[in-house]
Backbone as CSV, one residue per row, in Angstrom:
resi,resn,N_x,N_y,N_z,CA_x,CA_y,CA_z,C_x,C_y,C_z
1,UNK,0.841,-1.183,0.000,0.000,0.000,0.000,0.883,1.242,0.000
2,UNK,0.609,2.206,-0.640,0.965,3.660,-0.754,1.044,4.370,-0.040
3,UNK,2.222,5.313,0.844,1.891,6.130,1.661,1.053,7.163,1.305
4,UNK,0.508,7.684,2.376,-0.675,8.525,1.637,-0.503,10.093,2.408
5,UNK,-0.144,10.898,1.511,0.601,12.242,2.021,-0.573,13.076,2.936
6,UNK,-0.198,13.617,4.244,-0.958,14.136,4.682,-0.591,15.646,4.616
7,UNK,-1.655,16.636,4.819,-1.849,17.855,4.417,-1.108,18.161,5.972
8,UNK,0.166,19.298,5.449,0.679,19.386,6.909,0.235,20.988,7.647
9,UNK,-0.942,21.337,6.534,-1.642,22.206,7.657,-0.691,23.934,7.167
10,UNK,-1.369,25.058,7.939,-0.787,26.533,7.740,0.014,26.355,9.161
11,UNK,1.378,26.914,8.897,2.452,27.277,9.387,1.995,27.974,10.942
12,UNK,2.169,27.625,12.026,1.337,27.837,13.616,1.858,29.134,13.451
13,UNK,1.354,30.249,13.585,1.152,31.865,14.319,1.818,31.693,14.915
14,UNK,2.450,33.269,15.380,3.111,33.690,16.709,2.376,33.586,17.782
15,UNK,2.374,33.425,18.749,1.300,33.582,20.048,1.166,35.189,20.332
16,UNK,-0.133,35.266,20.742,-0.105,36.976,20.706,0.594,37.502,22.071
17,UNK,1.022,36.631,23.213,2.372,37.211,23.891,3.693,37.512,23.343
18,UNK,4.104,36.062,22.659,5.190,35.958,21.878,4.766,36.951,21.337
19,UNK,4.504,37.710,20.465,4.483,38.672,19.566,4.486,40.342,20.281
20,UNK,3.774,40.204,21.514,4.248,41.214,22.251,5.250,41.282,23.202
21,UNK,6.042,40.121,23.328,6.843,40.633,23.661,8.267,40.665,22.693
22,UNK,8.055,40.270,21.612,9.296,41.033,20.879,8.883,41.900,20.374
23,UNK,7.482,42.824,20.317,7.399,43.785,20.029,8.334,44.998,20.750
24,UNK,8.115,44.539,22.312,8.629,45.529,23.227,9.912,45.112,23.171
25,UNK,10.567,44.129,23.543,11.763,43.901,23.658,12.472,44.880,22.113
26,UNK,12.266,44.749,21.058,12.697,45.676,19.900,12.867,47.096,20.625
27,UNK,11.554,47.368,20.979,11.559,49.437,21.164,12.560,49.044,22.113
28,UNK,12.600,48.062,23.598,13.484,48.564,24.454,15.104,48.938,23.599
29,UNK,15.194,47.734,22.976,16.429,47.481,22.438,16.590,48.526,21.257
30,UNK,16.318,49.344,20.629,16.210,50.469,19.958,16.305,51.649,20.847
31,UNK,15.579,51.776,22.090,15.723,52.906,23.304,17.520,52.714,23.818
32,UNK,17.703,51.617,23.932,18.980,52.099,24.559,20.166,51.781,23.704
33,UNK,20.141,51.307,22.516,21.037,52.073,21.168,21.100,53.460,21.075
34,UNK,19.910,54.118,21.576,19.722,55.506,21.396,20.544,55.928,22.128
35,UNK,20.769,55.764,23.700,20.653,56.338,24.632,22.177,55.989,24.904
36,UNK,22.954,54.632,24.791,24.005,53.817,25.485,24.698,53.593,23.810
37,UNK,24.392,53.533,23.161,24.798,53.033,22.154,25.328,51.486,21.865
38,UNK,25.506,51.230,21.112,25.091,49.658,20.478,26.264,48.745,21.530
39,UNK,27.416,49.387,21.340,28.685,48.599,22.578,27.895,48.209,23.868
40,UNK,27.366,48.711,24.535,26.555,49.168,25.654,25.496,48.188,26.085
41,UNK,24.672,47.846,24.917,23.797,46.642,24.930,23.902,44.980,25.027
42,UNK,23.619,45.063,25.978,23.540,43.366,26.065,22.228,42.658,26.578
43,UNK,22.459,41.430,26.939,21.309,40.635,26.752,20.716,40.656,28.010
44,UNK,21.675,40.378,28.869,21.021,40.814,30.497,20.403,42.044,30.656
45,UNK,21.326,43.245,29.908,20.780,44.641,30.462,19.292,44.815,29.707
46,UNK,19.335,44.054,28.969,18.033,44.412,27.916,16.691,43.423,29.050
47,UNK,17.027,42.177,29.043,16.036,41.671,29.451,16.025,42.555,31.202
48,UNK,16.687,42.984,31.681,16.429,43.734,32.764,15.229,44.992,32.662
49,UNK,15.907,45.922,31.606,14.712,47.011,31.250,13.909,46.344,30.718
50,UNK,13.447,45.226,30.069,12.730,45.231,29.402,11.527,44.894,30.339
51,UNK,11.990,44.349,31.806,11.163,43.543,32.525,10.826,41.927,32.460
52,UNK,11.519,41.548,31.486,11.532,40.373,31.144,12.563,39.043,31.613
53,UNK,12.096,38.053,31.958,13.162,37.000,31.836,14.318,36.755,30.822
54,UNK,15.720,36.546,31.265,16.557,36.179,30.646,16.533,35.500,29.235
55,UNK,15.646,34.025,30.035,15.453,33.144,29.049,14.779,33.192,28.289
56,UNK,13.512,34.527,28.220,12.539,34.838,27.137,13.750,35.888,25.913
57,UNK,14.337,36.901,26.778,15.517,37.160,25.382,16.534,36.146,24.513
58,UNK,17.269,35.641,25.767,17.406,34.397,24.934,17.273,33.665,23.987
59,UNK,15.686,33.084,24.457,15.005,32.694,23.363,14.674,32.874,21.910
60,UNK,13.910,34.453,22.275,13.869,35.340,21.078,15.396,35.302,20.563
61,UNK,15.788,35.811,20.997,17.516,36.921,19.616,18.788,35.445,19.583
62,UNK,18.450,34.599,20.569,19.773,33.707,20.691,21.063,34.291,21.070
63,UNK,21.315,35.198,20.629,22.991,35.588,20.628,23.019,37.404,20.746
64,UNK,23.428,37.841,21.254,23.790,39.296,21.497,23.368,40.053,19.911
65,UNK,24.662,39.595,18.904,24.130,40.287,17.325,22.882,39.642,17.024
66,UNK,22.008,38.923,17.502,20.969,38.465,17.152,19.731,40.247,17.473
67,UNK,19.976,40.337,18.657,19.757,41.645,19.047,19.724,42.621,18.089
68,UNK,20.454,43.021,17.363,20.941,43.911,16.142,20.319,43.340,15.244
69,UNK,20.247,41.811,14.835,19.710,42.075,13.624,18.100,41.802,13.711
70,UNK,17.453,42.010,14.513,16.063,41.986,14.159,15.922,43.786,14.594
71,UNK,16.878,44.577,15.320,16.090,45.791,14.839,16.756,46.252,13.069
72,UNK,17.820,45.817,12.680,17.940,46.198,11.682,17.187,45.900,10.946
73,UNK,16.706,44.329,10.728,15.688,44.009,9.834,14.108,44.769,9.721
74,UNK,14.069,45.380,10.932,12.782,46.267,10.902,13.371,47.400,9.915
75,UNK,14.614,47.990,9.953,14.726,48.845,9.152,14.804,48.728,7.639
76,UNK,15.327,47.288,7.455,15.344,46.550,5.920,13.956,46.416,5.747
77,UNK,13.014,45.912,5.989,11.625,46.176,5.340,10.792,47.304,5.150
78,UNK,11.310,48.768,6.264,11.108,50.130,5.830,11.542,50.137,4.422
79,UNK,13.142,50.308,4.493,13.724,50.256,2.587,13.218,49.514,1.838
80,UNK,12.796,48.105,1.872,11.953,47.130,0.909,10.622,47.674,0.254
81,UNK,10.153,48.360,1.525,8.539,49.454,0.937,9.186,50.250,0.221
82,UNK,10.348,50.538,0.289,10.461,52.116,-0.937,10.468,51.388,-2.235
83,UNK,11.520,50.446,-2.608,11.702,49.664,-3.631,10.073,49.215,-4.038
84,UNK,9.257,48.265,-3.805,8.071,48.103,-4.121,7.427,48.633,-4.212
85,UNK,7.025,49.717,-4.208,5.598,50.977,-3.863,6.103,52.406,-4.077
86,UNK,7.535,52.765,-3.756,8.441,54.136,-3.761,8.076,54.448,-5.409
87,UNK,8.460,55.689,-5.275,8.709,56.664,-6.562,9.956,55.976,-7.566
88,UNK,10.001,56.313,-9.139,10.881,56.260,-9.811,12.066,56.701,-9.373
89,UNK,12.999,56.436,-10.166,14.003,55.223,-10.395,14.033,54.032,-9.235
90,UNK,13.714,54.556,-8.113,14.113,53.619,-7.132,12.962,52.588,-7.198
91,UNK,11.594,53.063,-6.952,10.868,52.595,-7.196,10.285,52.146,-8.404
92,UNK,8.968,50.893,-8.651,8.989,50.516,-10.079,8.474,51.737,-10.791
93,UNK,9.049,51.370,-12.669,8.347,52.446,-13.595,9.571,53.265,-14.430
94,UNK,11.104,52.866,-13.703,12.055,52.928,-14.832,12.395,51.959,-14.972
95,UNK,13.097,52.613,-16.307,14.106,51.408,-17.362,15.247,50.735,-15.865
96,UNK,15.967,49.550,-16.229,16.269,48.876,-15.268,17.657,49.352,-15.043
97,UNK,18.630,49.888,-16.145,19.730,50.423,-15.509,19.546,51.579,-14.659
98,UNK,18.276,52.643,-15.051,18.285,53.599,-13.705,18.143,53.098,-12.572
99,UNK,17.108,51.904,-12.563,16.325,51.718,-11.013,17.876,51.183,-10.149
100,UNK,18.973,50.395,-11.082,19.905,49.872,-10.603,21.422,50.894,-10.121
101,UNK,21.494,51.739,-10.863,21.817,52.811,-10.346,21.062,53.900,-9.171
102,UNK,19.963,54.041,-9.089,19.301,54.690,-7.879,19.480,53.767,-6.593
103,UNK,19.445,52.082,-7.093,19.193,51.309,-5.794,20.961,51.224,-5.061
104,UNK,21.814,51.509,-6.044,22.383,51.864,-5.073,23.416,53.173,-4.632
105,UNK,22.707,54.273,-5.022,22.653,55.302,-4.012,22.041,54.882,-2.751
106,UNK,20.728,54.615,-2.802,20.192,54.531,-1.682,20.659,53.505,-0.784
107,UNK,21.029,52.575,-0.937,21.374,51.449,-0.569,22.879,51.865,0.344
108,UNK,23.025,52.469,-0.781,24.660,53.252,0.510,24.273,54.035,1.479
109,UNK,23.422,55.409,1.446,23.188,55.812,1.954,21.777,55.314,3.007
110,UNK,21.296,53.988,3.003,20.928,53.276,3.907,21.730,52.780,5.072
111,UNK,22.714,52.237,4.007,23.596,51.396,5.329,24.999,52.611,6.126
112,UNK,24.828,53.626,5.788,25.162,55.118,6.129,24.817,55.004,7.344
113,UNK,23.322,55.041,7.117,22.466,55.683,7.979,22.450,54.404,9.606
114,UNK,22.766,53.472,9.186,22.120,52.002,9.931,23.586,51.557,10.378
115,UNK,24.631,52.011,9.866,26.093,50.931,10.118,26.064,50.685,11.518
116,UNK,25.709,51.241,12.963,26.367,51.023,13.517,25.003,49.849,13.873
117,UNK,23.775,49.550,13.184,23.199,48.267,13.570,23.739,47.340,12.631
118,UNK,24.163,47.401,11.145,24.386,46.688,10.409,25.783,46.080,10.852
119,UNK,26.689,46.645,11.486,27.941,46.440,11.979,27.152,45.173,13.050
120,UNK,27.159,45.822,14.422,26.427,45.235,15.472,25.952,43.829,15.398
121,UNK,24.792,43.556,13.882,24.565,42.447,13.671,25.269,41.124,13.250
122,UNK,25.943,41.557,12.770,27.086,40.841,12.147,27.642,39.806,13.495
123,UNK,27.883,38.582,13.063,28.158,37.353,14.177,29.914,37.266,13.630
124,UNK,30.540,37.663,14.909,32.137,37.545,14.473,32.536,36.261,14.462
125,UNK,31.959,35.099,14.938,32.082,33.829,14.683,31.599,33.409,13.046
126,UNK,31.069,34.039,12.383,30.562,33.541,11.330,30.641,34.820,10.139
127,UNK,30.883,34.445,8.750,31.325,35.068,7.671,30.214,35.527,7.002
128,UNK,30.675,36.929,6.767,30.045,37.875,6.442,28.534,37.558,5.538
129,UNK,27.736,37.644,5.558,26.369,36.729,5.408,25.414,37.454,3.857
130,UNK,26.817,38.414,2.849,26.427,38.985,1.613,25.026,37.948,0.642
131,UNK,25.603,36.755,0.726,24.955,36.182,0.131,23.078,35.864,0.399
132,UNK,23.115,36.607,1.801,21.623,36.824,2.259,21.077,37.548,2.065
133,UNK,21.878,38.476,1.711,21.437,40.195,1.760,19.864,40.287,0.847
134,UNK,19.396,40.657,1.356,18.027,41.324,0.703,18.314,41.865,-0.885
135,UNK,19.664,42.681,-0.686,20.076,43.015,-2.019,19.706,42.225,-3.321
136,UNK,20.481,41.097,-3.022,21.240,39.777,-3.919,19.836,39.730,-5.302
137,UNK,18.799,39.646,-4.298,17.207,39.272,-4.951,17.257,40.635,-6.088
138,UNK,16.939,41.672,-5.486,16.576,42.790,-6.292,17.756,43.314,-7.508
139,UNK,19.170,43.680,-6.923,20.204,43.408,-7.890,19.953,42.286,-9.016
140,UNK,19.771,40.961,-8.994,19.949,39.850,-9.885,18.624,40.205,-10.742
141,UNK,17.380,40.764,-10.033,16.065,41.236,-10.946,16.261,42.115,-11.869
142,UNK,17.054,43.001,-11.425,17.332,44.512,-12.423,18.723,43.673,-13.464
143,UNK,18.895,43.112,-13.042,20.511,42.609,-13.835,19.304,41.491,-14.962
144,UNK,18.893,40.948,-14.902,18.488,40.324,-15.753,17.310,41.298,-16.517
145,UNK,16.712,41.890,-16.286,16.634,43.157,-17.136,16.751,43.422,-17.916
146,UNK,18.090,44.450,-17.303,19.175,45.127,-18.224,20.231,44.053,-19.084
147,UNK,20.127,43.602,-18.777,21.557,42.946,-19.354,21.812,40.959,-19.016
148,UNK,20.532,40.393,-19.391,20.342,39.179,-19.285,21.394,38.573,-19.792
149,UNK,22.596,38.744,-20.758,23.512,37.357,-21.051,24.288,37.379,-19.734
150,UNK,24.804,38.632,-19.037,25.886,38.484,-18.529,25.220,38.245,-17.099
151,UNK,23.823,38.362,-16.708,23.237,38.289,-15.424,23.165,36.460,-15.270
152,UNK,22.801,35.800,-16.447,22.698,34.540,-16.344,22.926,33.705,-14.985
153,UNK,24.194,33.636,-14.887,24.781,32.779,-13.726,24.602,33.178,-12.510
154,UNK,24.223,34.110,-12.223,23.803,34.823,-10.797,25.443,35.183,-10.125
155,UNK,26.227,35.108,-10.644,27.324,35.099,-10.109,27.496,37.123,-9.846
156,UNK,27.134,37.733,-11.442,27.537,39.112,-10.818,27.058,39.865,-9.872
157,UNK,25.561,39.391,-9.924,24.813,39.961,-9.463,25.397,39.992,-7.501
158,UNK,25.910,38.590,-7.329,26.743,38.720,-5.676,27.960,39.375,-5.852
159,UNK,28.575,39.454,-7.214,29.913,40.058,-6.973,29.671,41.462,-6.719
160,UNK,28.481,42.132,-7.447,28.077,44.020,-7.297,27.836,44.255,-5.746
161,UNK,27.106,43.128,-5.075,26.480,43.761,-3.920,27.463,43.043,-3.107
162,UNK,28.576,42.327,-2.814,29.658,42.319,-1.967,30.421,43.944,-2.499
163,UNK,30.727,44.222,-3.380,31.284,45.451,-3.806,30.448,46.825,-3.870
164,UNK,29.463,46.242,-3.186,28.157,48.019,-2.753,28.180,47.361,-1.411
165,UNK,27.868,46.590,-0.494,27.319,46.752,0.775,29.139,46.241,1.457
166,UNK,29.702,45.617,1.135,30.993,44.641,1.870,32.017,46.516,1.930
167,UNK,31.515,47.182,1.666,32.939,48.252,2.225,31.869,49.113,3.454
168,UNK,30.885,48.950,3.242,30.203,49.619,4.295,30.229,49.097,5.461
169,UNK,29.965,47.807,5.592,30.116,46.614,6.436,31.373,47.127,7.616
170,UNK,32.525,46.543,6.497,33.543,46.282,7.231,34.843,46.967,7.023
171,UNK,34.576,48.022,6.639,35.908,49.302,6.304,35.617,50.644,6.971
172,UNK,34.317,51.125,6.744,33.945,52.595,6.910,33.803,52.513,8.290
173,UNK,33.999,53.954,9.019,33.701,54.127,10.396,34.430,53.225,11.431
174,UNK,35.985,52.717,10.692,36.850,51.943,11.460,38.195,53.211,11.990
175,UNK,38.626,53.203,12.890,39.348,54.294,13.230,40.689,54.748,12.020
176,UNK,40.613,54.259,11.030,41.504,54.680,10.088,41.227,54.646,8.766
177,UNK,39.856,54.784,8.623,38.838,55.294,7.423,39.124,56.402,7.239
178,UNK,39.194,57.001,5.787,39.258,58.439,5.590,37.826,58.820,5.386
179,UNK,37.212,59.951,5.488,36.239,60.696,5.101,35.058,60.318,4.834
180,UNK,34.460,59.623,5.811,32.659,58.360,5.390,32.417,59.156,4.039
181,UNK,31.836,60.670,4.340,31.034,61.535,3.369,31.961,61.216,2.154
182,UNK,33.300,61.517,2.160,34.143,61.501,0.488,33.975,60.194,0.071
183,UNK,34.290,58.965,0.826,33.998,57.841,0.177,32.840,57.163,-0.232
184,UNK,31.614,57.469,0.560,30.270,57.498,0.134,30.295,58.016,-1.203
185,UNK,30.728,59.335,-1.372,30.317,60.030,-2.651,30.997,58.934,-3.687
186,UNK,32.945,58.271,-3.655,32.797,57.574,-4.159,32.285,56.640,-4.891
187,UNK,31.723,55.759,-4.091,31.277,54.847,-3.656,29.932,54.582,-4.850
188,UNK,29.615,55.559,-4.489,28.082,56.163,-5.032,28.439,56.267,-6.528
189,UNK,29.735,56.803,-6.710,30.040,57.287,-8.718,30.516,56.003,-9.114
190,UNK,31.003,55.430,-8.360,31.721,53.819,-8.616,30.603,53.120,-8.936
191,UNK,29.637,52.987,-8.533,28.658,51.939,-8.583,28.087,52.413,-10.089
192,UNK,27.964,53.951,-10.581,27.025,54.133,-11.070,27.738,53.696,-12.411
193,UNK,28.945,53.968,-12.379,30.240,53.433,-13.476,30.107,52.382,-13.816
194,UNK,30.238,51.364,-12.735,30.332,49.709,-12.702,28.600,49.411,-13.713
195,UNK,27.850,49.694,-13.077,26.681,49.589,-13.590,26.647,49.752,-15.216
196,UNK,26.844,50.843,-15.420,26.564,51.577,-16.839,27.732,50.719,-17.916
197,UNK,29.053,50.299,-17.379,29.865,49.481,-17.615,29.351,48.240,-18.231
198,UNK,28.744,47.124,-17.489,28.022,45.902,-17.231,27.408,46.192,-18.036
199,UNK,25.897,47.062,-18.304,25.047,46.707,-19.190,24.754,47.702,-20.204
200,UNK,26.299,48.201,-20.301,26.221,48.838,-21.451,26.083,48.408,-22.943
């Protein structure tokens, strides 16, 4: 006889505690980035203000940069609404080398704005995590686009966004960086070069 596949059902909800309390645990943990800054934060001090048990932070974030990256990720789905729904170039409704040139202006001047959570998140036990990036998706969309022979392999599309997000990461705002603002501006003409380059 045939095994006979059973329907494994919709994916179980958050519990509506669980859900409030990483609601709060976030603002706390966003309040005292503000206040202490990101060095400053840890897992005890958080579940202390937060009022919460140890083992409920724990739970939630696992690991200290775990902390960092779910408030950053609140800030990555702010930027994700601009891309989907936002105004031209960035948003849909241009040709694909602009939108790919606008995405990353902004994209620099996102992680500008965010380094010291995007830093923060980052697990020093474990290698740099480009290949997750939210980027990877939207880059490889506009690359096949513009310029489908050479987007094919998916390969450039990780080599652009290690070479747009990997100097923000792990170069800028290190005590022997020159000039965030001059190299941003770089940064920013480089990409638009590289781009226009590629699918020219």
């Amino acid at each position: 006889m045939e095994p006979v596949a059973l329907p494994l059902g919709r994916p179980r909800e958050e519990r509506a505690d669980a859900a409030r309390n990483r609601a709060h645990l976030i603002e706390v943990a966003r309040q005292m980035v503000e206040e202490l800054g990101a060095d400053k934060v840890t897992m005890d001090g958080l579940a202390e203000r937060a009022g919460l048990g140890k083992g409920t932070v724990f739970r939630r974030f696992r690991t200290r940069a775990g902390i960092f990256h779910a408030l950053f990720d609140e800030e990555e789905k702010r930027f994700q609404e601009r891309l989907l729904s936002g105004p031209p170039p960035l948003g849909p409704g241009a040709p694909a080398v602009e939108r790919l040139i606008a995405y990353g202006r902004a994209r620099l001047e996102f992680l500008v704005e965010h380094t010291v959570l995007a830093r923060a998140a980052l697990d020093p036990g474990q290698p740099v995590p480009i290949g997750d990036s939210p980027s990877l998706f939207h880059v490889q969309m506009l690359l096949g686009e513009a310029c489908p022979d050479v987007a094919a392999s998916g390969t450039l599309a990780l080599q652009l966004v290690a070479a747009l997000e990997g100097p923000i990461l792990l170069y800028l705002y290190t005590e022997d960086a020159p000039d965030p603002g001059t190299v941003i501006d770089n940064l920013i003409t480089s990409w638009q070069v590289m781009v226009e380059r590629v699918c020219g």
